[in-house]
C-alpha positions in Angstrom: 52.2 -118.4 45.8 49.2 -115.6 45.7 49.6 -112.2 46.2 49.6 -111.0 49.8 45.8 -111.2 51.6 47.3 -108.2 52.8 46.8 -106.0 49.9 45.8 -102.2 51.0 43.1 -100.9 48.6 43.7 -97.4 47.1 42.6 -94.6 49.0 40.3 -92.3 46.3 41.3 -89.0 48.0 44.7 -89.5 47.4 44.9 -91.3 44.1 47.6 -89.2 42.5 51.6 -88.0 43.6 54.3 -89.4 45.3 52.1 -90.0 48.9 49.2 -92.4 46.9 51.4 -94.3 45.4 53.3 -95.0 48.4 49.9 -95.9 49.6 49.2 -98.8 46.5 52.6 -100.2 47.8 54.8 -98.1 44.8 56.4 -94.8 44.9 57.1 -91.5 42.6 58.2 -94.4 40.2 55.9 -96.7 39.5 52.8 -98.5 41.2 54.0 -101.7 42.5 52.2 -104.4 44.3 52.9 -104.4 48.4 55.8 -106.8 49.6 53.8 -110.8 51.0 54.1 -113.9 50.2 53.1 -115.0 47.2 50.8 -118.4 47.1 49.8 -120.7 44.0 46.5 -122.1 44.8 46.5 -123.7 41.1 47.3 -127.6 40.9 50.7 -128.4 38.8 50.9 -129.9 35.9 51.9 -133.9 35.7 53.5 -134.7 32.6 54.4 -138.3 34.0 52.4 -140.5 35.0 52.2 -141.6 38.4 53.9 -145.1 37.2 56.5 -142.5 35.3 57.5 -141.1 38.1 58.7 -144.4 40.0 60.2 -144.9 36.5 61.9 -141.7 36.9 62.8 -142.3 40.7 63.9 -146.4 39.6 66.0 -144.9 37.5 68.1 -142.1 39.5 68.5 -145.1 42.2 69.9 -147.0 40.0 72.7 -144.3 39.0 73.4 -143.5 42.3 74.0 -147.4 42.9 75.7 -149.2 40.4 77.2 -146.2 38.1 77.5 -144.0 40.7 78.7 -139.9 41.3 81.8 -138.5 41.6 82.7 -136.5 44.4 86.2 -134.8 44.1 86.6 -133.3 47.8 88.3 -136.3 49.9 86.1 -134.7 53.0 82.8 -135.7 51.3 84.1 -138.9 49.9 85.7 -140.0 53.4 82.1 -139.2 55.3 80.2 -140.4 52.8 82.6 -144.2 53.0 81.7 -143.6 57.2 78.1 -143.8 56.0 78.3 -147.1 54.4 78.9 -146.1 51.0 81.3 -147.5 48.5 84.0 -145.2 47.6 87.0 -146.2 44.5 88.7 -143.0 44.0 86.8 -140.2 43.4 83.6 -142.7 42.6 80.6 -142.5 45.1 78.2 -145.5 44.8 75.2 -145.5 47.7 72.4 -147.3 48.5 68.5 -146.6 47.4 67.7 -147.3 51.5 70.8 -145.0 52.3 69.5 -142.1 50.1 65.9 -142.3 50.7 66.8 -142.3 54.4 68.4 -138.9 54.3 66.1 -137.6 51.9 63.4 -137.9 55.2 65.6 -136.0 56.8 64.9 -132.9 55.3 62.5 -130.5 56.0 59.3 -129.5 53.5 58.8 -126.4 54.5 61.1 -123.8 56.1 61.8 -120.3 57.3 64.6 -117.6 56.1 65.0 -115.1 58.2 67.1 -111.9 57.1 68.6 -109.0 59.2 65.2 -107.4 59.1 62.4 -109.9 59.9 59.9 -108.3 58.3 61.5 -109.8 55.2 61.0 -113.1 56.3 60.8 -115.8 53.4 58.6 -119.2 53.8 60.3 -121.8 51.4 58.1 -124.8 50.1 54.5 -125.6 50.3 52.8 -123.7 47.2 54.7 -120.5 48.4 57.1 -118.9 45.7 60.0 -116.9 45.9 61.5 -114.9 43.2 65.6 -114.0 43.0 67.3 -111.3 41.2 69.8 -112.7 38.2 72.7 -114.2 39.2 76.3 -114.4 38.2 76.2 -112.7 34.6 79.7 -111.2 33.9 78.2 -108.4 32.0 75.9 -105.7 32.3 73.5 -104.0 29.2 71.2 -101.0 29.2 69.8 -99.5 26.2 72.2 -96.4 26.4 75.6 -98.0 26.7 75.2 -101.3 25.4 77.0 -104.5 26.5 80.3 -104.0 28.7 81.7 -106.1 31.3 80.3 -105.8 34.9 81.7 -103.3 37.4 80.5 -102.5 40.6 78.9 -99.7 39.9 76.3 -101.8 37.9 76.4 -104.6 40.8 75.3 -101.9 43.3 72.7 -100.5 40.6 71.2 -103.8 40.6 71.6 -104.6 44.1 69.8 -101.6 44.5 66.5 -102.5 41.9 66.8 -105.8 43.7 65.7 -104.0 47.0 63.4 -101.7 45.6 60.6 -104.4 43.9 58.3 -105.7 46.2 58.8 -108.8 44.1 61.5 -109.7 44.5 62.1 -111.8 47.5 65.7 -112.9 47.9 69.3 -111.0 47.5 70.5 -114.2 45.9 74.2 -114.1 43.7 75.7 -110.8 42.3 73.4 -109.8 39.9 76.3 -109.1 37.9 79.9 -109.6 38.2 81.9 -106.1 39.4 85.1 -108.0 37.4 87.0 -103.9 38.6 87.1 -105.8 42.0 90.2 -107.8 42.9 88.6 -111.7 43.1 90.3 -111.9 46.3 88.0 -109.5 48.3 85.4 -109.1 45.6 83.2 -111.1 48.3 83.9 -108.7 50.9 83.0 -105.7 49.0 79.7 -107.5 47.5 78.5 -108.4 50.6 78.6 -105.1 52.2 77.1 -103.6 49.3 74.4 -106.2 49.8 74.0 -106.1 53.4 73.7 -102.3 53.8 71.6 -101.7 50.4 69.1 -104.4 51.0 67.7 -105.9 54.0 66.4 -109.0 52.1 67.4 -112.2 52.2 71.3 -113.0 51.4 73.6 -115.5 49.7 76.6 -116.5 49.7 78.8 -118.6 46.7 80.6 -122.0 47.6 83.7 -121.1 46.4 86.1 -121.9 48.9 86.2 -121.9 52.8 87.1 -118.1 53.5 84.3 -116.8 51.3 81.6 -118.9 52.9 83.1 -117.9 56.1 83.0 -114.5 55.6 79.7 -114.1 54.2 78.3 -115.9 57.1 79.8 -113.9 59.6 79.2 -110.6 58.0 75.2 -112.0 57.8 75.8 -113.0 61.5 76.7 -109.5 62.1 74.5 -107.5 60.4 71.4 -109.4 61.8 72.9 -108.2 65.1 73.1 -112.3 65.9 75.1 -114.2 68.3 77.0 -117.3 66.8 74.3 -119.7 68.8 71.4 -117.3 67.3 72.8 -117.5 64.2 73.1 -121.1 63.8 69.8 -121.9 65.5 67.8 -120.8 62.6 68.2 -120.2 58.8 69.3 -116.5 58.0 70.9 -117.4 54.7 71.5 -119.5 51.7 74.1 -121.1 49.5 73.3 -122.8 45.8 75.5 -125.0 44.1 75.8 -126.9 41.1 77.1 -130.6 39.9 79.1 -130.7 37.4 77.3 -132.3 35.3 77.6 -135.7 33.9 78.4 -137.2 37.5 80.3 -134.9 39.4 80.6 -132.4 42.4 83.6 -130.6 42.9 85.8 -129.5 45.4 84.6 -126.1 45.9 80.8 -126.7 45.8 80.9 -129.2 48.5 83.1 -127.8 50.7 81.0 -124.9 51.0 77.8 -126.5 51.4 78.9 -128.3 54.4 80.5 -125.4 56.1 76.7 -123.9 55.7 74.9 -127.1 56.4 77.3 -127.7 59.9 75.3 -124.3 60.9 72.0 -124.8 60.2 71.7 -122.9 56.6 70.0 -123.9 53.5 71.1 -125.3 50.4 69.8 -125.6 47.2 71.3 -128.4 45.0 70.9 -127.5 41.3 72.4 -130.0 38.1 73.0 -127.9 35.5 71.6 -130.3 32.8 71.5 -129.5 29.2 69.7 -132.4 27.1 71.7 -133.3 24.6 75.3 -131.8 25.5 75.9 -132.5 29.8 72.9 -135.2 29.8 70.7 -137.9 27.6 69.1 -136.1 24.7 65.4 -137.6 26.2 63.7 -135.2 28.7 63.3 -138.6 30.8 66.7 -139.1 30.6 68.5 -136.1 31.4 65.9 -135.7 34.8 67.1 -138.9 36.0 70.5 -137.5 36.0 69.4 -134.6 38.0 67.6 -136.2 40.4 70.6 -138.7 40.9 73.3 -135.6 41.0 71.1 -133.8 43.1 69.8 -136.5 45.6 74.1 -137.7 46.2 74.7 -134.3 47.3 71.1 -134.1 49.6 72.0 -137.7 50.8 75.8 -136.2 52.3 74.4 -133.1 53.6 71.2 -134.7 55.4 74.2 -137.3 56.9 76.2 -134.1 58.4 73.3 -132.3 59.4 70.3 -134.4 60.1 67.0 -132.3 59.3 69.1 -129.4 57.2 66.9 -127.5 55.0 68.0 -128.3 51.6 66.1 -127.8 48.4 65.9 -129.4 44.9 67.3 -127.6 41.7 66.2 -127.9 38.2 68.3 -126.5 35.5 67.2 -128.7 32.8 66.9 -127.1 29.5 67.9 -128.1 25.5 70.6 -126.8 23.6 70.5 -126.1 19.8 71.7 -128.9 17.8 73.0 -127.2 15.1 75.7 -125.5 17.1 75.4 -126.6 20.5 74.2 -123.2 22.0 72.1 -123.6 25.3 68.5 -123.0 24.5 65.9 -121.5 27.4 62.2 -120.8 27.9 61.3 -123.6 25.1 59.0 -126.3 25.6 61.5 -128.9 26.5 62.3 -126.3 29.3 58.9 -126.0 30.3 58.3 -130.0 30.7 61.4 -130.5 32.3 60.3 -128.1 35.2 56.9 -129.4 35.3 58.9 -133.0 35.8 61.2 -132.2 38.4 58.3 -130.5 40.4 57.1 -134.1 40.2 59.9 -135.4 41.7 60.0 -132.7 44.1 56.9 -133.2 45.6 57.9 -137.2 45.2 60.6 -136.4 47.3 59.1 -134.4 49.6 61.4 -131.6 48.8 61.2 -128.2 48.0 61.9 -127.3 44.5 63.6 -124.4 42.6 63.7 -123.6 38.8 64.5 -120.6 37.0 63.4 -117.6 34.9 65.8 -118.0 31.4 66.2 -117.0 28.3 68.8 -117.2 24.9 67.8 -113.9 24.0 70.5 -111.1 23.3 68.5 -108.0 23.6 64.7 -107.3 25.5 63.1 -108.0 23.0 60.4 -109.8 22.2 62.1 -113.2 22.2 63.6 -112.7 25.7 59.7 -111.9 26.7 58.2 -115.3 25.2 61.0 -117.1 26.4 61.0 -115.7 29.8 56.8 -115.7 29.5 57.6 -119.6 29.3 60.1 -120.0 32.1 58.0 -118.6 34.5 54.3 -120.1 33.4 56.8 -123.5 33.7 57.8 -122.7 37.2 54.6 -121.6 37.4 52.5 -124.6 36.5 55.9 -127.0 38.2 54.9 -125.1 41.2 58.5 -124.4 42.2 59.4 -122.7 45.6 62.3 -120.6 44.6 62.8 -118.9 40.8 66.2 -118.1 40.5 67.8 -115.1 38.0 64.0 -113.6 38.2 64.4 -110.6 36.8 67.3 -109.5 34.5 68.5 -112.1 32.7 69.6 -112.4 28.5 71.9 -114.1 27.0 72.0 -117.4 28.4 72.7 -115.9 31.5 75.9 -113.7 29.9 74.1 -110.2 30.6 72.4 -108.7 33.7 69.7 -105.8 31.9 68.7 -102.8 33.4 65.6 -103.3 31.2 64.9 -106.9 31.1 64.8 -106.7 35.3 62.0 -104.0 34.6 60.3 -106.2 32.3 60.6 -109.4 34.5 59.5 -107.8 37.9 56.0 -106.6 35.4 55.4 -109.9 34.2 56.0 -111.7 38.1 53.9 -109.4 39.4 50.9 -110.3 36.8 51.6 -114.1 37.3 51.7 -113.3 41.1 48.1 -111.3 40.5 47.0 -114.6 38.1 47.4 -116.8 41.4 45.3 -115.1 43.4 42.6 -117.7 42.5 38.9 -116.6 42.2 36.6 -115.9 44.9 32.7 -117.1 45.1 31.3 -115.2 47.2 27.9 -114.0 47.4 29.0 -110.4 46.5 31.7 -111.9 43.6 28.3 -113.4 41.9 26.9 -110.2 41.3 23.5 -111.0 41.4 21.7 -107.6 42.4 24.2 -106.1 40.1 23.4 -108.0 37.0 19.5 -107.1 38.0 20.0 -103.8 37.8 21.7 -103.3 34.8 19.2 -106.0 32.7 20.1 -105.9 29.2 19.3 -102.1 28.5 22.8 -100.6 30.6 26.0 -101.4 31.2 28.0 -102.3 34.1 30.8 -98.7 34.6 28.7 -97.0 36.7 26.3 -99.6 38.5 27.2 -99.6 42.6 28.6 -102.7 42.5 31.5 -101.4 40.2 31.7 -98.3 41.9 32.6 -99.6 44.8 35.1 -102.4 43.3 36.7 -100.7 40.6 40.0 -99.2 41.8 41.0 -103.1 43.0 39.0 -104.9 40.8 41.5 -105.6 38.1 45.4 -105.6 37.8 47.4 -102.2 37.1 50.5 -102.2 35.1 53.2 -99.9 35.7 54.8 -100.6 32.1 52.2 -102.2 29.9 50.7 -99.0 27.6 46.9 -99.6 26.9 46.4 -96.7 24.8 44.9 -96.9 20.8 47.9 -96.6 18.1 47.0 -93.0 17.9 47.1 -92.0 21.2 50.0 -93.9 22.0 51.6 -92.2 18.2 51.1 -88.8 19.5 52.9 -89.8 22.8 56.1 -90.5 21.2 55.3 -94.5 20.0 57.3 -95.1 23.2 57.9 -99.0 22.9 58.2 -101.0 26.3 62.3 -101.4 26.6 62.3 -97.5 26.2 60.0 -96.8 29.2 61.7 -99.6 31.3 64.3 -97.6 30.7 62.8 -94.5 32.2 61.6 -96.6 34.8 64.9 -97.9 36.2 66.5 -94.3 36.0 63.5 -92.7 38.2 64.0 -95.9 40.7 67.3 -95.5 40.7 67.3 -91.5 41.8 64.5 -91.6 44.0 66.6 -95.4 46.0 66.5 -94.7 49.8 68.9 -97.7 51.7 66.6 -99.6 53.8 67.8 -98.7 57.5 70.3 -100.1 59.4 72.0 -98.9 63.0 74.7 -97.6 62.8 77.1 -99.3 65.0 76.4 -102.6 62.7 77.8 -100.2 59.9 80.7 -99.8 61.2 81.3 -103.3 62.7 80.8 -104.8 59.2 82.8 -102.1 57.8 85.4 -103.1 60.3 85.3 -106.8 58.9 85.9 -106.0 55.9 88.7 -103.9 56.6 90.4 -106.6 58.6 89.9 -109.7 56.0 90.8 -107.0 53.4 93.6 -106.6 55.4 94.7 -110.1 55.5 94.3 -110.8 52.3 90.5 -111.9 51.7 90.8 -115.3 49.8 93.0 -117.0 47.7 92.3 -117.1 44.4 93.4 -120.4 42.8 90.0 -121.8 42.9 
């Protein structure tokens, strides 16, 4: 997905300060490229063969028929029996017809549309979306380490999360506020969330009352009636197999309380090659397709035409001790493969932005450089835990979100493609310069060279000397001052202030009754 066409050009009377900034899309801050959509005119890359492919796709039908998945939620399992499958305990066994049937259900392209429509999100095609980092239990900046998350971090994030253009969806808590009672944890998160962003939201499948809520508060704060609400997507869920074979209770239940309404889901095996599937690449994306296509099949049966999209979470782990391993080649041709099958399918696709490393360093940047030139070149719709993620997915960092947002923005600026114009071919230009001059001050840069190229807020261009007598600032130290001056000049998107209080209200009554259990 390109960079928006709708990119305002610098005005040169006001290229300094808080207001020309603003103007280039940024703030006091940094210089930020304006919120779009974001489209990749490249072509992906095919690792398999076309005849690989209907190896690949073979293969997955042939799990899914005579090895089958199981499915440990007795609602699944008894509509899934109603559909002509074959059911012996928890074991799910369906036919290639069946599947690829419902897989035709489901919708290539599609619409999510937030409580502010302005943030409106097209999933699929060659569009790409980028999400925050989800689900890490701790938090890490450079000035007080590692330590488990609060919520003080979670709204910290939420609020970097608003603030880059980037950044398309509100997806999981960007890190765990473990000081909040599990219980109404949900509650609390998704206030902060509504009220701090106006971006798209989601909610986890972890039980009925925490789906529920979320999609009422959503309901709510879009100012929606229950019919308005379920007419249209306004929100997400994601959930994971259990990989080898398996979707839990939880997971499912969850997904069809959303798909029953009309909202997305994105079905993503978490499938480590080697440990939770085969040790061959070929291998362990069969086993995704097949986990993720059993799930697809049941949700297209509930809700015929229900936007759903494919996940990919297929790395390596370490064979030495079993460690999951991110951002490595076997990463990067496992994306570029499930795109395949994606596109195969007809289905939108989403992979991730990961990395092993501990610290932002230069290891989490090449392995995150990786992940993304993979979803990249996979052309993948939706790129989970974009910005923020170390550690396997352990720790949300202050830093690393600066870091990640700097290198989306240049492989958003990359897509662009490259125009041919008469003007771009610089004829007249190249005339006038002959081989005697040079091209700074020739009209044809003049008049180009404020948009010609791509800015960096973080990247320092300066000589070792220049850049020595600054300080020898190195980049996690000015993403550091970059999240602390985003962070004090935030401003809360808007939101009236009767759906405050009525959201407030909700919150206060499930509080109230106890939010959800917590035997999950």
């Amino acid at each position: 997905m390109t960079e928006t066409e709708t990119r305002e050009a610098p005005s040169r009377r006001a290229r300094g300060g808080r207001a020309g900034n603003q103007r280039r899309g940024g703030s006091a801050a940094i210089r930020q490229t304006p919120w779009g959509r974001i489209v990749n005119t490249d072509h992906p890359t095919a690792p398999l063969r076309p005849e690989g492919v209907e190896a690949v796709h073979d293969a997955a039908m042939r799990v899914l028929e005579e090895i089958g998945v199981d499915f440990l939620n007795e609602e699944a399992r008894a509509i899934l029996r109603e559909a002509g499958a074959k059911v012996e305990g928890d074991r799910v066994r369906m036919g290639r017809d069946f599947v690829m049937e419902m897989v035709a259900r489901a919708p290539r392209e599609f619409d999510i549309t937030p409580r502010n429509p302005e943030r409106r999100v097209h999933i699929g095609g060659a569009d790409m979306v980028f999400v925050n980092v989800s689900s890490p239990p701790n938090a890490m900046d450079l000035d007080h380490g590692r330590r488990v998350g609060n919520m003080e971090d979670f709204r910290n994030f939420i609020r970097l999360t608003q603030y880059f253009n980037c950044i398309h969806l509100a997806g999981g808590y960007p890190v765990e506020p473990v000081d909040i009672h599990a219980s109404i944890r949900h509650l609390d998160c998704l206030y902060e969330k509504l009220t701090l962003t106006d971006k798209v939201c989601h909610a986890y499948s972890l039980g009925a009352e925490r789906v529920e809520d979320v999609m009422e508060m959503v309901r709510i704060a879009g100012g929606l009636s229950h019919a308005e609400f379920d007419a249209a997507p306004r929100m997400y869920t994601n959930i994971n197999s259990s990989s080898p074979l398996k979707h839990d209770f939880p997971m499912l239940d969850g997904a069809m309380r959303l798909a029953r309404r009309g909202q997305p889901v994105i079905v993503t095996p978490f499938t480590l090659a080697g440990a939770m599937a085969p040790v061959t690449l070929a291998g362990a994306t069969v086993l995704s397709v097949a986990e993720c296509l059993a799930a697809v099949a049941l949700l297209e049966w509930i809700a015929p035409g229900l936007p759903v999209v494919m996940g990919t979470f297929t790395s390596n782990v370490d064979m030495k001790s079993g460690a999951p391993a991110f951002g490595t080649p076997e990463y990067s041709r496992a994306t570029q493969m499930a795109g395949q099958m994606a596109r195969f399918y007809g289905l939108p696709l989403r992979a991730s932005n990961a990395c092993a490393a501990n610290a932002p360093d230069g290891q989490a940047m090449w392995e995150s450089a990786n992940s993304l030139w993979a979803c990249v070149t996979a052309q993948a719709n939706i790129v989970y835990h974009g910005a923020g993620w170390l550690e396997g997915g352990l720790i949300a960092s202050y830093e690393k979100f600066v870091m990640d947002c700097e290198l989306i923005q240049q492989m958003a600026h990359y897509m662009k493609g490259v125009s041919a114009m008469e003007a771009d071919l610089a004829l007249e230009a190249i005339r006038e310069v002959d081989s005697s001059g040079h091209f700074f001050g020739c009209q044809h840069t003049q008049e180009r060279y404020e948009t010609a190229f791509y800015t960096p807020f973080l990247s320092d261009w300066r000589n070792f000397e220049a850049w020595t007598e600054a300080g020898a600032v190195e980049t996690p130290q000015r993403a550091n001052r970059i999240w602390k001056e985003i962070l004090a000049e935030f401003t809360p998107p808007p939101m009236d202030e009767g759906t405050r209080e009525a959201l407030a209200s909700f919150v206060a009554r499930r509080k109230s009754e106890g939010g959800a259990p917590t035997d999950f």
